[in-house]
N, C-alpha and C positions, 0 to 999 in steps of 0.2 A: 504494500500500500504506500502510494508517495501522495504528499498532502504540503501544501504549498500554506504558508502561515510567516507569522513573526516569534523570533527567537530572543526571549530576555536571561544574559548571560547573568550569572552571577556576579554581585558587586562591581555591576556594569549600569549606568545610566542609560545609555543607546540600547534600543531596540535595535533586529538587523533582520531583513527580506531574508527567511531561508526555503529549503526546499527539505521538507522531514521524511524518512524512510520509513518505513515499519515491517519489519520481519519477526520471524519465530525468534533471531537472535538477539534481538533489542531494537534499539533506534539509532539511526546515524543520521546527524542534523549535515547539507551541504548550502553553503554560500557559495555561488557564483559557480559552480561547480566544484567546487572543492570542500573536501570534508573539516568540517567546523570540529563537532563532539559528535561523541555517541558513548549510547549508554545502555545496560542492558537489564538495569530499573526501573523502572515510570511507574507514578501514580497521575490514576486519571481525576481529573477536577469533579465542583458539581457537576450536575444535568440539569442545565434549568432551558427549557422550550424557550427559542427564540435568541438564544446566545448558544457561541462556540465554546464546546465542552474545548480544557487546557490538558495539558500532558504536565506533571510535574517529577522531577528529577533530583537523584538523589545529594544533589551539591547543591542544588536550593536553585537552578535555570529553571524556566518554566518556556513550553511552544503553545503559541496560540494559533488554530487554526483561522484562515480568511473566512471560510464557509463556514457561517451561524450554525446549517443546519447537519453539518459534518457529524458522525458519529463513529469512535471506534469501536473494533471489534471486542475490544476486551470489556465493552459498558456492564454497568452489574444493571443486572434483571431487575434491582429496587430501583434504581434511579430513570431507568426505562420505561417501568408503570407510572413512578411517578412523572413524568413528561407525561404518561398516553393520560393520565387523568387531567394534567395541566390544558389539554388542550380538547378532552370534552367537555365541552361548560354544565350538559347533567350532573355525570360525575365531579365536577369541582365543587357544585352546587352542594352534592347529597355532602361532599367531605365538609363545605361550609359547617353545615346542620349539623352533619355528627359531632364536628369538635367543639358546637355549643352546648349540644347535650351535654355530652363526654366532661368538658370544665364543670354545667351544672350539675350532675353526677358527683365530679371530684369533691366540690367544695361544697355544697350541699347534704351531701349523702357518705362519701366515703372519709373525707375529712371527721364530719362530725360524729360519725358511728367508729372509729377510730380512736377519735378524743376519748370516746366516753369509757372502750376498753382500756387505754392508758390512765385514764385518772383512776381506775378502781386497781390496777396494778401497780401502782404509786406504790412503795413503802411509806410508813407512817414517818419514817425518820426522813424524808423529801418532801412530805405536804406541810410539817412541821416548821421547816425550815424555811421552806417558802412562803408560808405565813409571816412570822417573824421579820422577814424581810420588807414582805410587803407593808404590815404594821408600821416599821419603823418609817419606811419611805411617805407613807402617810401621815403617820404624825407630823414629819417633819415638813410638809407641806400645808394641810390643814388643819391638825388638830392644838387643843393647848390642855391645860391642865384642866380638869370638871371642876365647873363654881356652884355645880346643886347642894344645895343643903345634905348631910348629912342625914337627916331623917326620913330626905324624901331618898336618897338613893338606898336605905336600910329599908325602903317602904317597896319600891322596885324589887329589888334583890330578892328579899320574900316570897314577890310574889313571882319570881321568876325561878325559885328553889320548887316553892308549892307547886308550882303547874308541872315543870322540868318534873319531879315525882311521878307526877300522873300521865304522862304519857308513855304511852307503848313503844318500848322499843326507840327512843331517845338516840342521838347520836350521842358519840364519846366524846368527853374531854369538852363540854358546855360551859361557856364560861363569858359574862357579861362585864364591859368597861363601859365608865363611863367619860366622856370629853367632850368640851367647847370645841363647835364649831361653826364663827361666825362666819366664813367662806361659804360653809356649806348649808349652813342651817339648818332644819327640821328634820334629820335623817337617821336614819340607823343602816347597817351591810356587816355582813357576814364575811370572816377568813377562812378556808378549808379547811384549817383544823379544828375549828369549833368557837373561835372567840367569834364572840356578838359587837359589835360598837354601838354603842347609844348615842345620840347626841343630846348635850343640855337641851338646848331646842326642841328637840322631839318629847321630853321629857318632858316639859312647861307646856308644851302646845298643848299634852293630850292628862295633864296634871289632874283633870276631873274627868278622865272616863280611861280607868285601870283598863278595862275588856278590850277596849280599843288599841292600846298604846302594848297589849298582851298581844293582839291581834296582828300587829308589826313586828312583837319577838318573834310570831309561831313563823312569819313567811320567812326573816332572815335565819330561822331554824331547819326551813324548807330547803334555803341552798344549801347546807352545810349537808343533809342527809341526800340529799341528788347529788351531791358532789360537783356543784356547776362554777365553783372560783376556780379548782384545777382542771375542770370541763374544757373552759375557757380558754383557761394557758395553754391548754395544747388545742384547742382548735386556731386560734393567733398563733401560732408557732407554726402550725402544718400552714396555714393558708398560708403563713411569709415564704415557706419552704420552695411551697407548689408555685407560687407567684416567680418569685427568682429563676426556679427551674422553665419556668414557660418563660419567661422573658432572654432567657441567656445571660449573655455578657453586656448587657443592654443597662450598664450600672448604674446610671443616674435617673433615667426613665422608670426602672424598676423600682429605687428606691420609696420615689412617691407613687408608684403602685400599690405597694407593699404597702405603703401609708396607709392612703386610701381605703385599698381595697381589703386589706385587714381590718380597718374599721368598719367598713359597712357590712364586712361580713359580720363579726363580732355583735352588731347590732344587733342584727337580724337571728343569731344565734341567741341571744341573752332576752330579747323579745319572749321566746317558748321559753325558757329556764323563768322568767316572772310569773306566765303563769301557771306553770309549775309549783310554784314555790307557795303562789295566790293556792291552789290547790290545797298543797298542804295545810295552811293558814286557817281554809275554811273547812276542814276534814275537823283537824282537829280541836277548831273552836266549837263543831255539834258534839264532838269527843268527851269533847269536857263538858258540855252539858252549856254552852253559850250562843247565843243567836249571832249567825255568819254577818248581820246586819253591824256587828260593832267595825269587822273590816271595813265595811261602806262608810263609816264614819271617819273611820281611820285615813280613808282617800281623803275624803270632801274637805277634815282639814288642813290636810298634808298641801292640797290643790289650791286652799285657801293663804296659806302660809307662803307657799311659792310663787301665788299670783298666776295660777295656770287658771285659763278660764277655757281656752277652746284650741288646747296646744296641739291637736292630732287632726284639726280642720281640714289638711290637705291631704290627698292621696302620699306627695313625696313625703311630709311630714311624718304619714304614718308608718311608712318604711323606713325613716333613718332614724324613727322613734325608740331608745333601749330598751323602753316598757312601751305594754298592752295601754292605750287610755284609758286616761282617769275616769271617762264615760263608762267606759268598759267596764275596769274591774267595780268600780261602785254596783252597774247594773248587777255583773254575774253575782255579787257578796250577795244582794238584794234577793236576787231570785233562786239561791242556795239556800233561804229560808224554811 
């Protein structure tokens, strides 16, 4: 086979007109008629439809052929299909479709059914530690020392011993703090190993309705028995993974991918772990012999406090929303009666 192309020598600037050979022995590149190199190595380049496949050689020259649609004998059978599907627009088409399934699949379905066998394989001495970690990074951004009275947090504590007693099957290692958080305000969240965080604020807000303010222990009691803070870590971990891996070497582009798109996943993943969690909350407030309605109170003034009056109005809103609506969970607590 002789194939007429341009020849880029090694650690050579100029290109040069050659004439390339190809036998069972190798290649011998000739200029002008006269033999330039030859070699009896070559790697063939990509295949991409509509550019000329390269020859490349063991000293780092490469030959391009003139003719876009030139092929060697030596092509691999993958890069072959892949050209014949390049250039049926059906089949490009179905491969479109597939590989949006295939990503909605990964991150969707295989990531977080993944996640969830890895957090229950966690050893206790890795959720532990990971907690601890994450505590302290929180403290050190939002939290300060608790300025509740002493008798009201003796009043709490009680009743978070009394109830903790009576329920079935408890997670391990239950353990409630309390702290200022003027950043954050009215809130409470669970660490994977069992500690509860209260906040002053949530404490005062709900200071006349114990049921209610018990009905916020039971949901952040709810993550801790799902296992949804280490759920989490490893679903943000696999999605940063699988992001990088699809993107390549594409390092700057991918980084705010990985941004991004770890967060919106993460949303959307902690969306069902809420009501999950609401689940548990209202399980166990019939459990205990209390009407699911004190949840609903628990929203209305959680919603009031935050100044959330119609925060899930928009379809996008309700998607990059971390929680269910405050419309929501009030109605379901309601209709759990």
């Amino acid at each position: 086979m002789q194939v007429d192309g341009i020849y880029y020598a090694k650690n050579q600037s100029l290109s040069k007109e050659v004439t390339l050979r190809l036998s069972d022995f190798g290649v011998t590149i000739y200029e002008s008629g006269k033999t330039l190199a030859q070699y009896s190595r070559y790697q063939q380049g990509q295949q991409i439809s509509g550019l000329p496949v390269d020859l490349n050689f063991e000293d780092g020259s490469r030959f391009v052929p003139h003719d876009p649609t030139h092929r060697w004998p030596c092509e691999s059978k993958i890069d072959a299909m892949i050209e014949s599907v390049e250039k049926h627009k059906v089949a490009l088409l179905g491969c479109v479709i597939a590989s949006v399934f295939l990503v909605w699949a990964l991150f969707f379905k295989v990531i977080p059914g993944a996640a969830t066998v890895t957090a229950k394989a966690l050893p206790d001495s890795v959720v532990q530690s990971m907690s601890e970690q994450s505590l302290k990074a929180i403290e050190w951004a939002y939290l300060e020392p608790s300025q509740l009275k002493s008798e009201h947090q003796q009043h709490i504590n009680a009743m978070w011993d009394d109830h903790i007693a009576l329920i079935q099957d408890p997670p391990v290692n239950l353990k409630l703090h309390f702290y200022s958080a003027p950043d954050i305000g009215a809130n409470a969240f669970a660490l994977p190993d069992g500690q509860v965080i209260l906040t002053d604020e949530l404490a005062l807000l709900l200071e006349d309705n114990d049921t209610a303010l018990l009905s916020v222990l039971l949901h952040e009691i709810g993550h801790v028995e799902h296992q949804h803070g280490i759920t989490l870590a490893a679903q943000s971990a696999g999605a940063s993974v699988a992001l990088a891996l699809l993107f390549g070497d594409l390092e700057g582009f991918a980084e705010v991918i990985i941004g991004t798109g770890s967060t919106v996943l993460q949303q959307q993943f902690s969306r069902d772990m809420e009501r999950q969690a609401d689940t548990y909350a209202l399980e166990q407030l019939s459990a205990l012999g209390y009407s699911p309605a004190a949840f609903a109170d628990a929203m209305r003034a959680l919603a009031q406090a935050h100044d959330v009056e119609d925060e899930n109005s928009s379809h996008l809103m309700r998607y990059l929303s971390s929680h269910p609506s405050m419309q929501e969970r009030i109605k379901r607590a309601e209709d759990s009666q």
